[in-house]
N, C-alpha and C positions, 0 to 999 in steps of 0.2 A: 677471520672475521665471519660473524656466522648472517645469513640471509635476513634475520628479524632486527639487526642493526644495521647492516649495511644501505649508504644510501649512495645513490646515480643520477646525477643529477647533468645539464646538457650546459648549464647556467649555475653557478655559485649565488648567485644575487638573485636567480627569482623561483621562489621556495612553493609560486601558485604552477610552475612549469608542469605542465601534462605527463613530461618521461619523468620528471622525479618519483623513486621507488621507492619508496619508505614503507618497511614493516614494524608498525607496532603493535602493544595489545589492544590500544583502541580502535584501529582500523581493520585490526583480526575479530573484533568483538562484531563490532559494526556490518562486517561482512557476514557472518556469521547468523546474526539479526535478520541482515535483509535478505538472505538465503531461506531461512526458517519462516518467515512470515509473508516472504513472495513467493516460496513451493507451496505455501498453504492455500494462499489466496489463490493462486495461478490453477490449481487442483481444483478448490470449490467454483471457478470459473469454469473450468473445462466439464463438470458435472453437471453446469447450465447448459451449457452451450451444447456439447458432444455426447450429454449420458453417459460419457465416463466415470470409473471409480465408485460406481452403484447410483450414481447423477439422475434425477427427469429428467434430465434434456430441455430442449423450449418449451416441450409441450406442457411438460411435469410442471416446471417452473413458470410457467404461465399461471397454471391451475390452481399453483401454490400462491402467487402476487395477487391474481383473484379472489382465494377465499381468504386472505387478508384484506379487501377493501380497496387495491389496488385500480387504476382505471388503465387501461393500457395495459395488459398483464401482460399481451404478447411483447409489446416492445420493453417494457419493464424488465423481463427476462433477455432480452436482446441487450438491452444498456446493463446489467447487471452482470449478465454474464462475460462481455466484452473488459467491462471496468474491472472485475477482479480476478480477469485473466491477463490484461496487459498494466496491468496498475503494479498485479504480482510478479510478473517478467520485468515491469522497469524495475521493480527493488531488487528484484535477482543481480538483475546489468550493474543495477545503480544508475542507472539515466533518468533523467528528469525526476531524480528522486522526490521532490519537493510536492509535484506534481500526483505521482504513483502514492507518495504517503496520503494524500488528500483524495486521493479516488478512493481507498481503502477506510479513511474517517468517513467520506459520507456513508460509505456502502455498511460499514459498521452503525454506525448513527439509525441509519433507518432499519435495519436489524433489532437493534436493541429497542426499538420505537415498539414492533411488532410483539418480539418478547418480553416489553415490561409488564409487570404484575406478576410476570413468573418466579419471583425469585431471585438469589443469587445463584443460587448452584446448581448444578444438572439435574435432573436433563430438561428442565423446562428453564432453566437461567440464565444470566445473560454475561457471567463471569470468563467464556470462550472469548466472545465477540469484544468483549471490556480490553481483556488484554490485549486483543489483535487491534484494537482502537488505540488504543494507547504505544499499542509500539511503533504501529504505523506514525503517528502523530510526533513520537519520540525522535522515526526515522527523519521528519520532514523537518523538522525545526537542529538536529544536529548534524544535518548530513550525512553522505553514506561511506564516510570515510574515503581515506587514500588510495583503495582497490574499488575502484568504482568509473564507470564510462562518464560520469561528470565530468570527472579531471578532465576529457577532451573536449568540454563545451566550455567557451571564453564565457559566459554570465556566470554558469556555474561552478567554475574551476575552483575558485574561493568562495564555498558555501557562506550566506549570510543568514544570521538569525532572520531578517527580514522575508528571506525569501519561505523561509519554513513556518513562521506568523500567518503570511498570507496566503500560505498554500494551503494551511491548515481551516482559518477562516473561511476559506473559496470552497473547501468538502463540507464544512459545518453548514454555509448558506446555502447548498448544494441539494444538501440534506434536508434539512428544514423546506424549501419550495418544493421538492419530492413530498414527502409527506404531508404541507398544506394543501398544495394542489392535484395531487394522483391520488390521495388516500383519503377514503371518504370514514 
C-alpha cells in the first residue's frame, strides 16, 4: 500500500477527524499552492518589514505608500508588511486559511489599485499581483486541503464554501476602505 493511498483514520464514521491522513493529488496540489504563494507573500513581507531580500524596510516602504498618495505611510508599511508576512505563514501552515487568503486579496487589491494604467505585463503590470489575487482567493474559498493546520480547528475542520465567500469579501471591503480613506 503505497503513502498517497493509504488512509488512518482514529474513527471509521467521521471523515472531518483531525488524525485522518489522506494523500491525494488535490491535497498535494493545494499544499503545494499554498507553499508557493505564502513563501512569496511571507518574503515580500519580510522586505517591508526587515529589508530583507533587497527590501526598504519601513522606512523604504513608508516612502514608497507616500509617494503613492498614501496617508499613514509609516503605519501602512507596518499593516502591509505584518499582513503579507503572516497572511503568507497562515497559507504555508494552512491555518486560518480563509482568513490569510483574504489578507492577501486585500493586500493584492490595493496593489493593483496603485499599478493600474500600467498595463498588463511587466514591469509596470499588474499580471504578478493578478495571479497571487487570484490564487490567494482560489485558496480561501476551496480550502487548504488535507495537509493543513485547519484540520485541527473544530469551525474549520470542514472547509465551507461560505467561510471562503466571506473571507474573501472581508479583504475586498478591506481593500476598498484602504484606498477611499488612506489614499488620497
Amino acid at each position: 500500500m503505497s503513502i498517497f493511498t493509504s488512509t488512518r483514520t482514529t474513527s471509521l464514521n467521521d471523515a472531518t477527524s483531525p488524525t485522518t491522513t489522506s494523500w491525494s493529488g488535490s491535497s498535494a496540489g493545494l499544499l503545494l499552492l499554498r507553499w508557493a504563494v505564502g513563501l512569496t507573500m511571507a518574503a515580500h513581507g519580510a522586505q517591508k518589514l526587515f529589508g530583507w531580500f533587497g527590501g526598504g524596510g519601513l522606512d523604504g516602504t513608508a516612502d514608497f505608500f507616500a509617494s503613492n498618495g498614501y496617508s499613514a505611510a509609516q503605519t501602512m508599511a507596518v499593516v502591509a508588511g505584518l499582513t503579507e508576512t503572516l497572511c503568507g505563514l497562515g497559507l504555508v501552515a494552512g491555518l486560518l486559511t480563509p482568513l490569510a487568503g483574504a489578507g492577501i486579496v486585500g493586500i493584492m487589491l490595493n496593489v493593483i489599485a496603485v499599478k493600474w494604467g500600467g498595463g498588463f505585463f511587466s514591469p509596470t503590470g499588474i499580471e504578478f499581483e493578478l495571479l497571487l489575487l487570484v490564487a490567494a482567493a482560489s485558496l480561501a474559498l476551496t480550502g487548504p486541503g488535507k495537509l493543513a493546520a485547519d484540520r485541527f480547528l473544530p469551525v474549520l475542520r470542514a472547509h465551507r464554501l461560505v467561510h471562503g465567500v466571506a473571507a474573501v469579501a472581508l479583504g475586498a471591503v478591506a481593500a476598498g476602505i484602504t484606498l477611499v480613506i488612506l489614499r488620497s
